[in-house]
C-alpha positions, 0 to 999 in steps of 0.5 A: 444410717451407716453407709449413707453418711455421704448423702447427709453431710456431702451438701454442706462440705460442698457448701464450705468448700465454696468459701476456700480462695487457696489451694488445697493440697488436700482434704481430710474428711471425718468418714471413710473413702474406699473402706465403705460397703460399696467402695465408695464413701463421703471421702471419695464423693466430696473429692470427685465432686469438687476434683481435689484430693481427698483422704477418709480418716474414720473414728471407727470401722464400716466395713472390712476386716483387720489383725490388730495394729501395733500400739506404737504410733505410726503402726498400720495393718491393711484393712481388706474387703470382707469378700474378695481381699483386696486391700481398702484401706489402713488400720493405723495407731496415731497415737501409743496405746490409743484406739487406731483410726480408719484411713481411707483414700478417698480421691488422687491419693493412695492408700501409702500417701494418705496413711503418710499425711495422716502421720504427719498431721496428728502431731501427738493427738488420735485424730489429724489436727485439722480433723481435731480443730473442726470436732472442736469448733462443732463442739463449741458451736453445738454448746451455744445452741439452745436444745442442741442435742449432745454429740458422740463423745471426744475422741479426738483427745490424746488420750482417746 
């Protein structure tokens, strides 16, 4: 159910996150942060829950209104709430001529930080490489699983 995603996929990033003995210096979660109906999406619950910095990076728009970016990489367009204006979060091309992704902060970062760490993550891909290798992974987990049902087609490749 859109807008609800948090209440589903929250549990089990929690329960991952108990495996990581490192510092994180920040987590790059698929689905919004600020850019949600109520401003506060899974980036944002996952990032107070366990009090790490977090960034919501969205293959597709919630919620929020936006001018087209620039199809040249690293190009951003604010995307601002519907009613009141303010800026929730960044349209940002990662890639030539590719769909833009949805960049949120979630948690300790703000919208120019998560935008700039999202950059530097993509390395010639849509998606940022650590959200890329984990769509991957499901990807050839799900395959290995008998009756599994198909997921949302690949759009962390280069040419999605």
């Amino acid at each position: 159910m859109p807008g609800f995603l948090s209440f589903r996929e929250t549990p089990g990033y929690l329960r991952v996150m108990t495996y990581v003995d490192h510092p994180v210096d920040v987590l790059i979660v698929d689905g919004q942060g600020t850019a949600h109906p109520r401003g506060f999406g899974i980036a944002c619950h996952i990032g107070v829950l366990l009090n790490w910095p977090t960034i919501g990076v969205g293959k597709s728009r919630l919620f929020g209104r936006h001018e087209t970016p620039a199809p040249n990489a690293g190009q951003w367009v604010p995307l601002w709430h519907p009613r009141t204006g303010v800026v929730i979060g960044a349209v940002l091309t990662t890639r030539p001529r590719t769909r833009p992704v949805y960049v949120s902060p979630g948690h300790r970062v703000s919208l120019d930080r998560a935008v700039a760490i999202v950059l530097d993550c993509c390395d010639g891909y849509r998606l940022p490489e650590p959200q890329r290798q984990a769509d991957q992974w499901v990807r050839q987990v799900r395959s290995r699983v008998p009756g599994a049902g198909p997921l949302v087609p690949d759009e962390g490749n280069r040419g999605g």
